[in-house]
TORLUM-272286 format. One line per 5 residues: number of its first residue (from 1); their letters; for each residue z, x, y of C-alpha. Coordinates in nm, 2 decimals, padded with zeros to 4 digits, always signed. Each point is the difference from the previous one (the first is absolute). Layout:
<recs>
NUM = a = Z/X/Y | ...
</recs>
This chain:
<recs>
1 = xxxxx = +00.00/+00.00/+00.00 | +00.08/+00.28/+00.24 | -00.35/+00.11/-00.10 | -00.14/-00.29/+00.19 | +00.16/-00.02/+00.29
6 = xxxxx = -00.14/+00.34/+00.12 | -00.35/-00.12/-00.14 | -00.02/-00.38/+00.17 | +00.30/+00.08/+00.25 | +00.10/+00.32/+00.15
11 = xxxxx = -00.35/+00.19/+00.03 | -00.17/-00.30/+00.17 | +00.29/-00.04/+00.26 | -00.08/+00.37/+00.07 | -00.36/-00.09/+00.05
16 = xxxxx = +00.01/-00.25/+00.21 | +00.29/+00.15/+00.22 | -00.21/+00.34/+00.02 | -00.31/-00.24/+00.11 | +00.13/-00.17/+00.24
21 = xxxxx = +00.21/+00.28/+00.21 | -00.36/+00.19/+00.00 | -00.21/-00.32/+00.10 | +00.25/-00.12/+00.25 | +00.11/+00.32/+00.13
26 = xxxxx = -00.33/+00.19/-00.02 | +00.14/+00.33/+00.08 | -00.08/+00.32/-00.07 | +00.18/+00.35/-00.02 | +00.01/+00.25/+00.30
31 = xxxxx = -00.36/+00.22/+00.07 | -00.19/+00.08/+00.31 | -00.32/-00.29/+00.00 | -00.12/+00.16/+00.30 | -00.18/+00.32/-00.18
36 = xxxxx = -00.14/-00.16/-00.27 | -00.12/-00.34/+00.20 | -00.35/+00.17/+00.19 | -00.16/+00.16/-00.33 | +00.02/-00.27/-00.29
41 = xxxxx = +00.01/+00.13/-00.38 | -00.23/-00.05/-00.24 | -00.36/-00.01/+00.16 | +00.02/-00.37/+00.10 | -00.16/-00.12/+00.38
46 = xxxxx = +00.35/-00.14/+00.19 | -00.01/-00.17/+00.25 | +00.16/+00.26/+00.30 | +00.11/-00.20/+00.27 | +00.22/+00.24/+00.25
51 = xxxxx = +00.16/-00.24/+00.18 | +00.10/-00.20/-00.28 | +00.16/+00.30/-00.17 | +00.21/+00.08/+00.34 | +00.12/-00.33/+00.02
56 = xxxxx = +00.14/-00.02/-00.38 | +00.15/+00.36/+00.03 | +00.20/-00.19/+00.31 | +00.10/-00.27/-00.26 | +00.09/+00.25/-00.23
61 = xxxxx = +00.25/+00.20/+00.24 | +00.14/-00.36/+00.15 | +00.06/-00.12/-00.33 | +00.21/+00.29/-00.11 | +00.22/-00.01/+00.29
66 = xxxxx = +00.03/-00.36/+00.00 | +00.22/+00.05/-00.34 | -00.01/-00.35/-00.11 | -00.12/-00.32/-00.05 | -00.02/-00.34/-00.19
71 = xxxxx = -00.31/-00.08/-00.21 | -00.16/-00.28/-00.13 | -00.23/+00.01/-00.32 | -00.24/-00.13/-00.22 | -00.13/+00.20/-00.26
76 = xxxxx = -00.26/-00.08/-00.32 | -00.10/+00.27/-00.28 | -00.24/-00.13/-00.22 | +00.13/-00.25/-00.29 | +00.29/+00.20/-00.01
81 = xxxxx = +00.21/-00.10/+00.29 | +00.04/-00.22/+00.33 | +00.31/+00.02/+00.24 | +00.13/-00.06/+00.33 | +00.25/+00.31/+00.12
86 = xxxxx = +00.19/-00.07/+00.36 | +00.26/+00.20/+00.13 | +00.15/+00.30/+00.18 | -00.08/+00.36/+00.01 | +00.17/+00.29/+00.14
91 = xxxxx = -00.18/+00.37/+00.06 | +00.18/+00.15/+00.22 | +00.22/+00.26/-00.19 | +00.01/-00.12/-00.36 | -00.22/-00.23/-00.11
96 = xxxxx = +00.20/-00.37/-00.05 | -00.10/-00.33/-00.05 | +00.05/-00.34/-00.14 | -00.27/-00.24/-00.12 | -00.04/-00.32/-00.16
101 = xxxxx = -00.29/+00.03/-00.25 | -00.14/-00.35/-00.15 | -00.24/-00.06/-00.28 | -00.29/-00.19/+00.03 | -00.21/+00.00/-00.28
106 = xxxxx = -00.12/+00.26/-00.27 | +00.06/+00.13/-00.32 | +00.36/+00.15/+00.10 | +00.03/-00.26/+00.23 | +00.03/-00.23/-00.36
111 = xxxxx = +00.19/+00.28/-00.14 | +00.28/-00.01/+00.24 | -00.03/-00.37/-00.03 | +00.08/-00.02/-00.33 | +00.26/+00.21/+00.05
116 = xxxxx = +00.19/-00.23/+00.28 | -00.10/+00.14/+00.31 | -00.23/-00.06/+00.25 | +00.13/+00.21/+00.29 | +00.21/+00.31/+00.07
121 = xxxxx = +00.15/+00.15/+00.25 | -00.07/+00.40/+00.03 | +00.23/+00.26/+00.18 | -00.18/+00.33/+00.07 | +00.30/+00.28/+00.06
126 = xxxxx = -00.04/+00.35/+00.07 | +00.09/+00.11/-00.39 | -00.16/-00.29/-00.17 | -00.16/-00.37/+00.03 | +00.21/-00.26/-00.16
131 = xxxxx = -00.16/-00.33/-00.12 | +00.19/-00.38/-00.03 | -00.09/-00.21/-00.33 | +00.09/-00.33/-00.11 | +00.30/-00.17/-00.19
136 = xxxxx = -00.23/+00.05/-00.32 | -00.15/+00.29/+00.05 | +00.38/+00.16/+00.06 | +00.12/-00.12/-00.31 | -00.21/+00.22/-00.19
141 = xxxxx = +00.15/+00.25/+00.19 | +00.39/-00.09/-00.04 | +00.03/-00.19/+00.27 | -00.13/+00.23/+00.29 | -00.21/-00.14/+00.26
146 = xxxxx = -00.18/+00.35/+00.12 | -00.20/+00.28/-00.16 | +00.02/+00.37/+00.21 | -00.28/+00.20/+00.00 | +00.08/+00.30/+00.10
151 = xxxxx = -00.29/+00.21/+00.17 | +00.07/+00.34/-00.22 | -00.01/-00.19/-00.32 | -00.35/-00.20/+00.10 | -00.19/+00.32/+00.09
156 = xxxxx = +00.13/+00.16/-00.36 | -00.22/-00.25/-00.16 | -00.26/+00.11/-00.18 | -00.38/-00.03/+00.15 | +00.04/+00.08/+00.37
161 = xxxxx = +00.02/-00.37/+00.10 | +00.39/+00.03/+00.05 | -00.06/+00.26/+00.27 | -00.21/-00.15/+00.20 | +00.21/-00.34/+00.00
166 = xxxxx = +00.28/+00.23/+00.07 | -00.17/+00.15/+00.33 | -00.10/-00.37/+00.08 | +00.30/-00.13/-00.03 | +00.19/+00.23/+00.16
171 = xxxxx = -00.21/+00.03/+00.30 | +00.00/-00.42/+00.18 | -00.19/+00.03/+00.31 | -00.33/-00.19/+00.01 | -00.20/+00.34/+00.04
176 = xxxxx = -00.22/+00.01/-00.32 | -00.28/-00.24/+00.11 | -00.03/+00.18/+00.35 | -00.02/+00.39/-00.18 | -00.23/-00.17/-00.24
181 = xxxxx = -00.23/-00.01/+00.31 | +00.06/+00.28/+00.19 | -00.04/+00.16/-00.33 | -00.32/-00.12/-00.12 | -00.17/+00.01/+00.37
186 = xxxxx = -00.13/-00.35/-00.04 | +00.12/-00.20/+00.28 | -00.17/-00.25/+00.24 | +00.16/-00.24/+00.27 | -00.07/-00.34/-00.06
191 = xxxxx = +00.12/-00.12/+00.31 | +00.33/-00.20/+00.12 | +00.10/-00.32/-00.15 | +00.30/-00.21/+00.05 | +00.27/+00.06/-00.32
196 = xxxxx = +00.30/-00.21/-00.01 | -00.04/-00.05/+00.35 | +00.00/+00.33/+00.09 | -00.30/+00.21/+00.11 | -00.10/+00.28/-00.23
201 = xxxxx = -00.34/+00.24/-00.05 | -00.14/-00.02/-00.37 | -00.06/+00.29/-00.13 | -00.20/+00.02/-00.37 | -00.16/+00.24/-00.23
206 = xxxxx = -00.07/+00.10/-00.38 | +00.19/+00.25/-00.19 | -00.09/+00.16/-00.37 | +00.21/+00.25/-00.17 | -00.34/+00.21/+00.06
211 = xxxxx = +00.02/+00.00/+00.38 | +00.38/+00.13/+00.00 | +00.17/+00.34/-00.10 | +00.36/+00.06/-00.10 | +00.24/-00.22/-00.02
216 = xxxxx = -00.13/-00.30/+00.09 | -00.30/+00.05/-00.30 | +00.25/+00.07/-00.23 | +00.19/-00.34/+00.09 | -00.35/-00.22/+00.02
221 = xxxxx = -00.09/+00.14/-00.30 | +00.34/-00.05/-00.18 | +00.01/-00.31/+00.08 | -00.28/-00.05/-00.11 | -00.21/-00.11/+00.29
226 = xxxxx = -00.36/+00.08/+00.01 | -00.11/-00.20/+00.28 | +00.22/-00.17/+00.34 | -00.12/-00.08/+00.31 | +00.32/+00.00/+00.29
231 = xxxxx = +00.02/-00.24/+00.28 | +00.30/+00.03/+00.31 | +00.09/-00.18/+00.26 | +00.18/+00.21/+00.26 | +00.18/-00.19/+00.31
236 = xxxxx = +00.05/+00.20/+00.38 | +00.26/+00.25/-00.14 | -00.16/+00.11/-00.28 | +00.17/-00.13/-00.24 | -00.18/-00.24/-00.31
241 = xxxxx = -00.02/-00.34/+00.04 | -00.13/-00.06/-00.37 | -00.22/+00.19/-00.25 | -00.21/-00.15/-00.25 | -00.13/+00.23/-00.33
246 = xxxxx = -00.22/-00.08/-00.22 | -00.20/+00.16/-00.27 | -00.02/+00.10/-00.40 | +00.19/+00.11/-00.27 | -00.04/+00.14/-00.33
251 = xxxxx = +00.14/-00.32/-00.13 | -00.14/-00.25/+00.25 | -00.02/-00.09/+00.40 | +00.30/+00.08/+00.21 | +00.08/-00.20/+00.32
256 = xxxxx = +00.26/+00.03/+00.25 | +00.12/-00.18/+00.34 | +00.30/+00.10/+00.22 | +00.16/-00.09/+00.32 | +00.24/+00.22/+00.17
261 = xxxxx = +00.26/-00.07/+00.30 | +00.31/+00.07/+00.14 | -00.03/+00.37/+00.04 | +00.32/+00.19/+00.03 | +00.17/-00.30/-00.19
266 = xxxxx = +00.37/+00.14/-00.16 | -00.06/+00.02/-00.37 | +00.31/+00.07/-00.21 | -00.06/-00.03/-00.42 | +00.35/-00.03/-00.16
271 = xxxxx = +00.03/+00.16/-00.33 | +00.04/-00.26/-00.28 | +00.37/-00.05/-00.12 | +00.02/+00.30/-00.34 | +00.17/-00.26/-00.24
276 = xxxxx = -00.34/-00.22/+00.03 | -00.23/+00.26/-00.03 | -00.19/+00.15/-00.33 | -00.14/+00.35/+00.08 | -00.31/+00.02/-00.10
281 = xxxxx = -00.02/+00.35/-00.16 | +00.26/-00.14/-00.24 | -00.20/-00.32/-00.08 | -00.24/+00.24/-00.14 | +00.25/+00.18/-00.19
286 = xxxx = +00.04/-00.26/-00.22 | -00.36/-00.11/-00.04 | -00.07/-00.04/-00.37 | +00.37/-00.09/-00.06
</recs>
């Protein structure tokens, strides 16, 4: 029995937690955009658009400082998964947050239904994220209503995927989509448009693993994204309005909406009482028990 809740339980809340901090977030770890965004990898005709470059190297240096934020998501992957993420994230010194991840349709999304819950509340900590499950989810695990994933243990995993959702998940602000750019060189202004009431300039462009070097290939490409064209809306102080993402997988089409606000918003993530939490590098010491 202990056997199956890893297979149909445990793994899948790690999926889906892992997807939805990188879709709702969409961050990135530190490196300078600005050298690699005029010469574009990998032989393919970008798009160069000077201006447009200047003006998302000020969102990136606004958004840093700004050090927080609250976010509002949507996010589809293919027949796999659908879910709404809204919340708080803080960037400032350690990256914090807390989030409220729903599931709306997909194969996990039935998995997690079967399994009692439909929601769950995530806490991102310096040390670790820590996810909520439901009444029937936590009796499988002796009562305890959260599962602690601690950052050194996910990027031991085997196969290079718990490194990079380490580095994502330890770095919150909504910089990944904005490097993506500046990375690739393939930016155009749209023109200004009316978001939420406020006035913003879209921004889009198309990135490939192909057009980037470094870092940011390595995480397209271990996620497993082969195509994804980028599209921000940036209001008078530099700072994104929304961001929409789309493109392809390996296993499907990927799709992504989010709304941020409140800059400079106090974020505090309080670590989960230790009596009702299950660790999960001990979960997997007893898988196969």
């Amino acid at each position: 029995m202990r056997h199956g809740i890893f297979r149909r339980g445990i793994l899948p809340v790690a999926a889906a937690v892992a997807l939805s901090a990188l879709t709702a977030c969409s961050h990135s770890g530190d490196g300078d955009s600005s050298q690699r965004s005029a010469e574009p990898s990998g032989g393919r005709a970008a798009h160069v658009d000077p201006r447009s470059l200047a003006a998302l190297r000020a969102v990136e240096k606004a958004t840093s400082k700004a050090g927080s934020a609250r976010v509002e998501a949507t996010t589809s992957m293919g027949g796999m998964l659908a879910l709404e993420t809204g919340g708080l994230l803080g960037w400032a010194r350690d990256s914090v947050g807390t989030l409220r991840i729903t599931y709306t349709g997909g194969q996990l999304a039935e998995t997690m239904r079967a399994l009692g819950t439909t929601s769950m509340e995530a806490r991102l900590l310096p040390d670790a994220y820590y996810a909520k499950v439901g009444d029937a989810f936590a009796r499988r695990l002796h009562g305890r209503h959260w599962i602690r994933y601690a950052y050194d243990d996910l990027a031991a995993l085997p196969g290079g995927s718990g490194a990079y959702l380490t580095d994502q998940l330890r770095n919150t602000a909504p910089l990944q989509p904005v490097r993506l750019l500046l990375a690739s060189g393939d930016v155009r202004r749209v023109g200004e448009e009316t978001v939420r009431g406020r006035r913003t300039t879209h921004y889009s462009g198309t990135v490939t693993p192909a057009s980037l070097t470094g870092a940011l290939k390595e995480q397209l490409e271990q996620a497993g994204v082969t195509k994804e064209t980028v599209d921000l809306w940036v209001d008078d102080d530099d700072l994104l309005v929304k961001k929409t993402e789309r493109g392809e997988l390996s296993s499907g089409r990927m799709s992504s909406t989010a709304y941020y606000r409140d800059y400079g918003v106090k974020v505090t993530a309080p670590r989960p009482p230790q009596p009702d939490t299950a660790d999960f590098e001990d979960l997997l010491g007893t898988r196969g028990s």
